[in-house]
PQR file with spaces between the fields and no chain letter, atoms N, CA, C, O and H, PARSE charges and radii, in Angstrom:
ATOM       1  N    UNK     1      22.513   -9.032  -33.650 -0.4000 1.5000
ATOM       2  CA   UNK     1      21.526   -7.980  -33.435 -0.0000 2.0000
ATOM       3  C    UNK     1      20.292   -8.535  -32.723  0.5500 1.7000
ATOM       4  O    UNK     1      19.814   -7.812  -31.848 -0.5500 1.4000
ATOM       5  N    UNK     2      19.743   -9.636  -32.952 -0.4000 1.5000
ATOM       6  CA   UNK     2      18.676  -10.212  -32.564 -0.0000 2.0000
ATOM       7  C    UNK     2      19.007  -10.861  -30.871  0.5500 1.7000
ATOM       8  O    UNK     2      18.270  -11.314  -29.995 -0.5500 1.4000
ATOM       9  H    UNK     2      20.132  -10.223  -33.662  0.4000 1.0000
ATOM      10  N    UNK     3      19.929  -10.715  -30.935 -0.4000 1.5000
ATOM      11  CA   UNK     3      20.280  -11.262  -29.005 -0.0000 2.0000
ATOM      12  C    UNK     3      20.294  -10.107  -28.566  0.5500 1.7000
ATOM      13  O    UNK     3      19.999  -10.107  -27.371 -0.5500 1.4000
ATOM      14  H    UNK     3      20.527  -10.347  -31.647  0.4000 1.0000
ATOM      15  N    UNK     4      20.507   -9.072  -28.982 -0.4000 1.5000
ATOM      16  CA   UNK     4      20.785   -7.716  -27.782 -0.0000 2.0000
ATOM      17  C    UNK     4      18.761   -7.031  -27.835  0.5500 1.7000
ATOM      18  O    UNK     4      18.425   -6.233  -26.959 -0.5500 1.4000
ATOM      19  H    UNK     4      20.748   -9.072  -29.953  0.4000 1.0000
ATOM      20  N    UNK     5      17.912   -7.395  -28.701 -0.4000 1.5000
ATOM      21  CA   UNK     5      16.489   -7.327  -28.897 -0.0000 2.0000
ATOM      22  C    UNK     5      16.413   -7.771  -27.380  0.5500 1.7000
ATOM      23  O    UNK     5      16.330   -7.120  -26.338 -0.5500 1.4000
ATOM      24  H    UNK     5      18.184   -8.042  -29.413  0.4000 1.0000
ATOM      25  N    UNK     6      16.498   -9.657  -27.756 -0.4000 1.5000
ATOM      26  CA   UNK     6      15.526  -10.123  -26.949 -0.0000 2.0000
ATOM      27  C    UNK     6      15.942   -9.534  -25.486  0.5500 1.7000
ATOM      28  O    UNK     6      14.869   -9.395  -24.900 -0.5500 1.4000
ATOM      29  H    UNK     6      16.566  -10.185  -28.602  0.4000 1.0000
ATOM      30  N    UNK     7      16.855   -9.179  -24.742 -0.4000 1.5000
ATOM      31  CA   UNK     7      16.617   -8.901  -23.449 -0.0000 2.0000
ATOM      32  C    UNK     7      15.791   -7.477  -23.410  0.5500 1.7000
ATOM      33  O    UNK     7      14.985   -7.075  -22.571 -0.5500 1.4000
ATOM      34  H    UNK     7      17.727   -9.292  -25.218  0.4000 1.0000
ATOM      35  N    UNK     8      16.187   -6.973  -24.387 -0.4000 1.5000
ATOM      36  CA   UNK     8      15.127   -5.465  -24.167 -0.0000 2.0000
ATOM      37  C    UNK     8      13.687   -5.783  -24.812  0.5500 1.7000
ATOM      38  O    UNK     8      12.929   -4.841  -25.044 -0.5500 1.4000
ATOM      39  H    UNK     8      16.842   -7.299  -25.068  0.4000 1.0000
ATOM      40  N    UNK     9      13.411   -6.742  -25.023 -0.4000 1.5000
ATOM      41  CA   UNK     9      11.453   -7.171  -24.873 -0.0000 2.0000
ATOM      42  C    UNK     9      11.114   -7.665  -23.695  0.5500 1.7000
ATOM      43  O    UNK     9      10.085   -7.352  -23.096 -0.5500 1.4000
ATOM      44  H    UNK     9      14.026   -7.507  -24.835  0.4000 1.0000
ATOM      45  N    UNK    10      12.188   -8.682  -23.190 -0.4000 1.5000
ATOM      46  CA   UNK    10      12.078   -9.110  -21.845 -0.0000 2.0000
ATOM      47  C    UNK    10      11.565   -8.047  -20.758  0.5500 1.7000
ATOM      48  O    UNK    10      10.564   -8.044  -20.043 -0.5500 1.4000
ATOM      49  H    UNK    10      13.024   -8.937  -23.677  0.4000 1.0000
ATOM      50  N    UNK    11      12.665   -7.117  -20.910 -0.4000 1.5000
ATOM      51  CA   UNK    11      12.421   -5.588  -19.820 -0.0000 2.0000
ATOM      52  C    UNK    11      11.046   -5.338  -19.931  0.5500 1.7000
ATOM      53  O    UNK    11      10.193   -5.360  -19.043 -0.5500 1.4000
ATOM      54  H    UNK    11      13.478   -7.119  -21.491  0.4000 1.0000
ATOM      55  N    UNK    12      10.900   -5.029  -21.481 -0.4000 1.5000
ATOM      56  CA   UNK    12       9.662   -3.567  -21.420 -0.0000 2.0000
ATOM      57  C    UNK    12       8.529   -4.849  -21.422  0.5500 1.7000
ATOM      58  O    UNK    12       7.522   -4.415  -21.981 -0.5500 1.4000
ATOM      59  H    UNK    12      11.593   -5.012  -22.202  0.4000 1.0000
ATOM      60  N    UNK    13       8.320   -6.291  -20.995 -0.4000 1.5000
ATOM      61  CA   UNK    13       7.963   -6.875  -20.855 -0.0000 2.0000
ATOM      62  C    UNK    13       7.006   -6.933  -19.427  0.5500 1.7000
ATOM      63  O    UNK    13       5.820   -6.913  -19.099 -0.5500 1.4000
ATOM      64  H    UNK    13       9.138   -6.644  -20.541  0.4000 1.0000
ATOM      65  N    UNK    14       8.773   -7.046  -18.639 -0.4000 1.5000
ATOM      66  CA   UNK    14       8.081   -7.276  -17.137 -0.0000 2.0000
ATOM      67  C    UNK    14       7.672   -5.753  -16.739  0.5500 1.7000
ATOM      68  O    UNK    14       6.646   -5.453  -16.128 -0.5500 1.4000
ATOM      69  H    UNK    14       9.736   -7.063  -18.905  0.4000 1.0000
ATOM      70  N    UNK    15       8.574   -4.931  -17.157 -0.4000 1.5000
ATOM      71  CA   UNK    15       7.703   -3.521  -17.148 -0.0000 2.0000
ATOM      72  C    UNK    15       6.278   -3.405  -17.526  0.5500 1.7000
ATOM      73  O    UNK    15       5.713   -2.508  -16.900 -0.5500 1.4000
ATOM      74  H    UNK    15       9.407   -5.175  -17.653  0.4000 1.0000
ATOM      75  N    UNK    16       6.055   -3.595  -17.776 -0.4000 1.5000
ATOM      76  CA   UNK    16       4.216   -3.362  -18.799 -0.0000 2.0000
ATOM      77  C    UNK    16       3.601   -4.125  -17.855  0.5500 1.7000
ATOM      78  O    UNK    16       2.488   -3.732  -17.504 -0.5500 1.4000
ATOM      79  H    UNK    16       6.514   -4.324  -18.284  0.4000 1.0000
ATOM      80  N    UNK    17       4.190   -5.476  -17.166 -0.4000 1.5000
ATOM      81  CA   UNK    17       3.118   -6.474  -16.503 -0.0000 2.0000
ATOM      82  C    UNK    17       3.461   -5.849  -15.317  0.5500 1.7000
ATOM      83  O    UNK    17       2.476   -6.252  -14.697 -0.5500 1.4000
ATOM      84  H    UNK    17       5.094   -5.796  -17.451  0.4000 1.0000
ATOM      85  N    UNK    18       4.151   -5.094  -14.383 -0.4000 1.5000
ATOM      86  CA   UNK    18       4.620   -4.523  -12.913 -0.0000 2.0000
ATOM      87  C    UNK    18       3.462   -3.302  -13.239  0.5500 1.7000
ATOM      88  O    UNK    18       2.665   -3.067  -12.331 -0.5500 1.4000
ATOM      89  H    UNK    18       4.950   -4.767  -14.886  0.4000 1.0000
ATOM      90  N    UNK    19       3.379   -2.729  -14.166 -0.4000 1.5000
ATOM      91  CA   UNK    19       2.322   -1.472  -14.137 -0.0000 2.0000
ATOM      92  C    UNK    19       1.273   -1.518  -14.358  0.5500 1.7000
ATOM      93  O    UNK    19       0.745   -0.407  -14.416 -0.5500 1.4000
ATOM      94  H    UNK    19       4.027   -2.919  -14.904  0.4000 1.0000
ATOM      95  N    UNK    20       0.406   -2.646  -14.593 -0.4000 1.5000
ATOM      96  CA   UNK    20      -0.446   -2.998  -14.676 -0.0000 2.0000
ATOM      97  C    UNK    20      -0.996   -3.741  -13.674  0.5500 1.7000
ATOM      98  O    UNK    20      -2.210   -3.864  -13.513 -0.5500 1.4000
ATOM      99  H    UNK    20       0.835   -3.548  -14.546  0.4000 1.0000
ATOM     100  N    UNK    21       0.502   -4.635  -12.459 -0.4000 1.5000
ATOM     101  CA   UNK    21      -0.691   -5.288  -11.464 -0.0000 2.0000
ATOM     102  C    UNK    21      -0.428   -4.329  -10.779  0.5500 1.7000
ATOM     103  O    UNK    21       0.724   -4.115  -10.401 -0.5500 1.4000
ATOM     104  H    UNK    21       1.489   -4.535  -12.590  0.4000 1.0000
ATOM     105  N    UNK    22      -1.676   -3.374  -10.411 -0.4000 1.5000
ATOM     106  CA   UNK    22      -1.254   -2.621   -8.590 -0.0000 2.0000
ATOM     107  C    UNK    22      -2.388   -2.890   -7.820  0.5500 1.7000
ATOM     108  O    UNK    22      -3.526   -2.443   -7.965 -0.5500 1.4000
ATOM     109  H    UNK    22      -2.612   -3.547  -10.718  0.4000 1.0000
ATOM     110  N    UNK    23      -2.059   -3.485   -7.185 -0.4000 1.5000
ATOM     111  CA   UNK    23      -2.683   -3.571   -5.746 -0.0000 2.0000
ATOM     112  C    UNK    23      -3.018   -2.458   -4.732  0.5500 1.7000
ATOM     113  O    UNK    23      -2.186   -1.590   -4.468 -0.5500 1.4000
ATOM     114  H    UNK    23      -1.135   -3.849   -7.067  0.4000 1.0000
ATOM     115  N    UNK    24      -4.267   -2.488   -4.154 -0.4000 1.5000
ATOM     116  CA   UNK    24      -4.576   -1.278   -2.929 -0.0000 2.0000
ATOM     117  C    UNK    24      -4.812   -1.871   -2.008  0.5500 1.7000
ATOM     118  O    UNK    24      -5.696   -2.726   -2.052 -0.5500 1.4000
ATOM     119  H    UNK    24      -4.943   -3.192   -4.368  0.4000 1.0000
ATOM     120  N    UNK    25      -4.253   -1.675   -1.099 -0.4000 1.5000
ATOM     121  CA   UNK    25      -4.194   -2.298    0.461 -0.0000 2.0000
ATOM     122  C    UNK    25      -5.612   -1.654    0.618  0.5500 1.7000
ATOM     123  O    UNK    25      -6.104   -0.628    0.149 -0.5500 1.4000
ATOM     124  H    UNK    25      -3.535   -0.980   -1.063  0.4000 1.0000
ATOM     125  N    UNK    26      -6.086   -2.626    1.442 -0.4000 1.5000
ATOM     126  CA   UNK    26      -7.568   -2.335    1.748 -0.0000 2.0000
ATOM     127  C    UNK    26      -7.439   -3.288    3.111  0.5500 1.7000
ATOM     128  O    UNK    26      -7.192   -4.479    3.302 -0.5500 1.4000
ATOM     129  H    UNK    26      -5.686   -3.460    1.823  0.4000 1.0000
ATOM     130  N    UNK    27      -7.777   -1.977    4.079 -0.4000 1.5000
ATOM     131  CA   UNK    27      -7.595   -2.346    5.443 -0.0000 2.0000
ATOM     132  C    UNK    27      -8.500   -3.179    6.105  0.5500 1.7000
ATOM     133  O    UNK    27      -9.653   -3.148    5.676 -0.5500 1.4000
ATOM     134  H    UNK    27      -7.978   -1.010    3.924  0.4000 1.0000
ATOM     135  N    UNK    28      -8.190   -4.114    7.301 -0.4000 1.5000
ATOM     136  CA   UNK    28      -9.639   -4.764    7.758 -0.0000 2.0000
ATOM     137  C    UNK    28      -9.953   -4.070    8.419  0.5500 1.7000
ATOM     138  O    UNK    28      -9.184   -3.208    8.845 -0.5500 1.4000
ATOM     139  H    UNK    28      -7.254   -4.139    7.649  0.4000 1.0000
ATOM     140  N    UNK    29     -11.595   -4.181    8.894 -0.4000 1.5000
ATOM     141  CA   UNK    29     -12.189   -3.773    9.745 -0.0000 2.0000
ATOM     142  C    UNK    29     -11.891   -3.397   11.328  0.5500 1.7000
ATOM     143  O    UNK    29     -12.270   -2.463   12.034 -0.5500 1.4000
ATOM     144  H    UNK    29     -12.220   -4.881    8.548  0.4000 1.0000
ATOM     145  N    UNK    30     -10.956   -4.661   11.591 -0.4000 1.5000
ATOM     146  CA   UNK    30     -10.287   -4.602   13.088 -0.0000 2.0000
ATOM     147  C    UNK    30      -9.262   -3.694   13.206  0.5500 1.7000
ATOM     148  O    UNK    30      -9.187   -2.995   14.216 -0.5500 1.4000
ATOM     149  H    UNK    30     -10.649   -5.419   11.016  0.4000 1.0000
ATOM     150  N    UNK    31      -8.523   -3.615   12.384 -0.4000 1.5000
ATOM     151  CA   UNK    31      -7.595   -2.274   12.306 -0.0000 2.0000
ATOM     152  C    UNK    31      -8.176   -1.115   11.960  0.5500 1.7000
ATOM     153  O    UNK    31      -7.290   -0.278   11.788 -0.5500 1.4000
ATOM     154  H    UNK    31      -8.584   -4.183   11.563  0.4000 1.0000
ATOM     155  N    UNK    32      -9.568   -0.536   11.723 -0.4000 1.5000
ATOM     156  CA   UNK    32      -9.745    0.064   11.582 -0.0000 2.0000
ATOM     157  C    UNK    32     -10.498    0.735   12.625  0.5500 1.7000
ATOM     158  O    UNK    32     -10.547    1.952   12.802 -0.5500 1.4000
ATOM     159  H    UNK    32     -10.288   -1.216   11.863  0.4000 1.0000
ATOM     160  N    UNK    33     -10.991   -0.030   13.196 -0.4000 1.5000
ATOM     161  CA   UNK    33     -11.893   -0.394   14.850 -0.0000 2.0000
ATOM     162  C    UNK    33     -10.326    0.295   15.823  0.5500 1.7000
ATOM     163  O    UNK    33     -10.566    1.306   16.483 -0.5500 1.4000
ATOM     164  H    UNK    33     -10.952   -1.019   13.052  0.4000 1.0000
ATOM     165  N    UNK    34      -9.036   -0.179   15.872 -0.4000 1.5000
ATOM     166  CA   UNK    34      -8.518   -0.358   16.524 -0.0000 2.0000
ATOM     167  C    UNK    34      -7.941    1.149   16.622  0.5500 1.7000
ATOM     168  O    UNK    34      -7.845    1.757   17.688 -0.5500 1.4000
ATOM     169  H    UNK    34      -8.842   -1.001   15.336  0.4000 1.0000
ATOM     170  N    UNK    35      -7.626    1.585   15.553 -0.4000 1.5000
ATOM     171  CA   UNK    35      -7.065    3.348   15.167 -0.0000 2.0000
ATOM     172  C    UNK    35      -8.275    4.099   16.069  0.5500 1.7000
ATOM     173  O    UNK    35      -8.120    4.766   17.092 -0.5500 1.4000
ATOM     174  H    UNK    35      -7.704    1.091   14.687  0.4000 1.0000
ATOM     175  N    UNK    36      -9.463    3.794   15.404 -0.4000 1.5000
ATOM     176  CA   UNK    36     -10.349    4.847   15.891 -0.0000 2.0000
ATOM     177  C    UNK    36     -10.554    4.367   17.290  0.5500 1.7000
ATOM     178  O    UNK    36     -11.175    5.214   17.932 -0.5500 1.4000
ATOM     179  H    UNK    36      -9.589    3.252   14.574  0.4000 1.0000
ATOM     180  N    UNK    37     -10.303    3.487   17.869 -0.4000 1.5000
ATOM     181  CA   UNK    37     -10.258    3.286   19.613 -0.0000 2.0000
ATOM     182  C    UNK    37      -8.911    4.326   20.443  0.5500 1.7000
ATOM     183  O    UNK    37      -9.002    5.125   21.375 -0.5500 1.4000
ATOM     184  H    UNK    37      -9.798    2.799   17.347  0.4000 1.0000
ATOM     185  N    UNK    38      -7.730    3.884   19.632 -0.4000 1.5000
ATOM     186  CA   UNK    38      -6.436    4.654   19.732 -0.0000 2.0000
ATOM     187  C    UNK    38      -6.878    5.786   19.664  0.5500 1.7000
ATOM     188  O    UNK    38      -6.369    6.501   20.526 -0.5500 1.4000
ATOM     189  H    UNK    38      -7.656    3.234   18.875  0.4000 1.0000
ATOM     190  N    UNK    39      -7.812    6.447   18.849 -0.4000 1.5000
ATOM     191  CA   UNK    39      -7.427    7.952   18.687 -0.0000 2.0000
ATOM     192  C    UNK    39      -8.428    8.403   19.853  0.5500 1.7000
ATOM     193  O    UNK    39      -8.277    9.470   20.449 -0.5500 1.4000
ATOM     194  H    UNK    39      -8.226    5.866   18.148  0.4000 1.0000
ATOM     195  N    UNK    40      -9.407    7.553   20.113 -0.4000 1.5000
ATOM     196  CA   UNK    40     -10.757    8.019   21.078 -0.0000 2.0000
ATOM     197  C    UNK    40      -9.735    8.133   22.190  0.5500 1.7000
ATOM     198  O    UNK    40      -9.446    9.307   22.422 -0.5500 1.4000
ATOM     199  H    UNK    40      -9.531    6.687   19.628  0.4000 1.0000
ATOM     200  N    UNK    41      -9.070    7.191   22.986 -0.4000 1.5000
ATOM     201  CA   UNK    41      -8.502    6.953   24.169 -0.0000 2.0000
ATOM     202  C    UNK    41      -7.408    7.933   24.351  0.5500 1.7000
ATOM     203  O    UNK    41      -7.103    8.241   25.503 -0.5500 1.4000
ATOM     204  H    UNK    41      -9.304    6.238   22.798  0.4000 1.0000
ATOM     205  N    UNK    42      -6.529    8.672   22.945 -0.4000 1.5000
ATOM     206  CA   UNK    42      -6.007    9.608   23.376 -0.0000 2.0000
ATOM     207  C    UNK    42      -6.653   10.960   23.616  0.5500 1.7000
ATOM     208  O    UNK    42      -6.176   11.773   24.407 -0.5500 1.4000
ATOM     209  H    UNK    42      -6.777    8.422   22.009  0.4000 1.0000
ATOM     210  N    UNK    43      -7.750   11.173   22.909 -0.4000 1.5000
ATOM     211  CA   UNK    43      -8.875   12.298   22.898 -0.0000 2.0000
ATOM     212  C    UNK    43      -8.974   12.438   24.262  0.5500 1.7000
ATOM     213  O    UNK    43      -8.680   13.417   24.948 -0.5500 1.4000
ATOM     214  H    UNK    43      -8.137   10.512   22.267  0.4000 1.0000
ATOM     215  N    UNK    44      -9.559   11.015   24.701 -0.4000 1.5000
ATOM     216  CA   UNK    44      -9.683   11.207   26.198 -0.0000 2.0000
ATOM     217  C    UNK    44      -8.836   11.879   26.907  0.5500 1.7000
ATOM     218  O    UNK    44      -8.946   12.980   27.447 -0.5500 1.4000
ATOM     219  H    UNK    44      -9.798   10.220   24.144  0.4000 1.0000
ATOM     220  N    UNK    45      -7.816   10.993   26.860 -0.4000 1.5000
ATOM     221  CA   UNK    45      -6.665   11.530   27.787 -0.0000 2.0000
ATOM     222  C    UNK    45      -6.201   13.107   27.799  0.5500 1.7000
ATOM     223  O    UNK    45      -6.133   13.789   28.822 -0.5500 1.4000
ATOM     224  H    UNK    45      -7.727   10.099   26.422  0.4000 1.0000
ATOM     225  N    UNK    46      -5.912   13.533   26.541 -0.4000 1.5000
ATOM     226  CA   UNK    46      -6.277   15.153   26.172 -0.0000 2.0000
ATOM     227  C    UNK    46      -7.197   16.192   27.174  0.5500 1.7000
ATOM     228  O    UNK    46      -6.843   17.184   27.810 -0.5500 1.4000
ATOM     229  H    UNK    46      -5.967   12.978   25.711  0.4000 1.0000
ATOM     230  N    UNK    47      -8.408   15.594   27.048 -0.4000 1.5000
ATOM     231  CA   UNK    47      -9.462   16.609   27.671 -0.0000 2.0000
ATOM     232  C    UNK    47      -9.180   15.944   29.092  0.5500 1.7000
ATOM     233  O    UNK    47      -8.747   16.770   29.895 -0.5500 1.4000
ATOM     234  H    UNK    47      -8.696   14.788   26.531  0.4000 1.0000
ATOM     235  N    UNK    48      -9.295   14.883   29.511 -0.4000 1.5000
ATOM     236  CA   UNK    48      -8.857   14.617   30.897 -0.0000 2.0000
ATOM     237  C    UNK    48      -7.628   15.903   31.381  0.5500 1.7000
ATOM     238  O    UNK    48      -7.661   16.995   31.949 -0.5500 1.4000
ATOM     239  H    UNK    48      -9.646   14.211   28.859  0.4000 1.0000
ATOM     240  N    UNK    49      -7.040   15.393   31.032 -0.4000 1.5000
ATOM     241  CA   UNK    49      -5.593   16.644   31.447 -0.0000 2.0000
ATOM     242  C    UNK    49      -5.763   17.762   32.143  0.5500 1.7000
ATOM     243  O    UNK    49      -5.302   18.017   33.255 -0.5500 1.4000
ATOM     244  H    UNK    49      -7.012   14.506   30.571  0.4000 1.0000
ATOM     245  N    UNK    50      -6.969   18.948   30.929 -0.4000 1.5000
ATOM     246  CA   UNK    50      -7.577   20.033   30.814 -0.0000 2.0000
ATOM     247  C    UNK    50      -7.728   20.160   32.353  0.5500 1.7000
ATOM     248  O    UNK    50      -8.304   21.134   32.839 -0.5500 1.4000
ATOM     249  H    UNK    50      -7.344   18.740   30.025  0.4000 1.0000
């Protein structure tokens, strides 16, 4: 009885520690520089067209 336990503490183990680390991508600055250049340059191109 005590061997079929320990793998199910193991689980709800690494479970408990996976939900607890979360990480948030937190973008750099240069990629963020770089989108809002992308989106300006298609803006442009847009009203250019017109």
């Amino acid at each position: 009885m005590l061997k079929k336990m320990i793998p199910l503490a193991g689980l709800l183990a690494a479970f408990s520690a996976q939900a607890t680390d979360i990480t948030v991508a937190v973008p750099e600055p240069e990629s963020v520089s770089l989108v809002l250049v992308g989106l300006g340059l298609i803006g442009w191109i847009v009203i250019r067209r017109k």
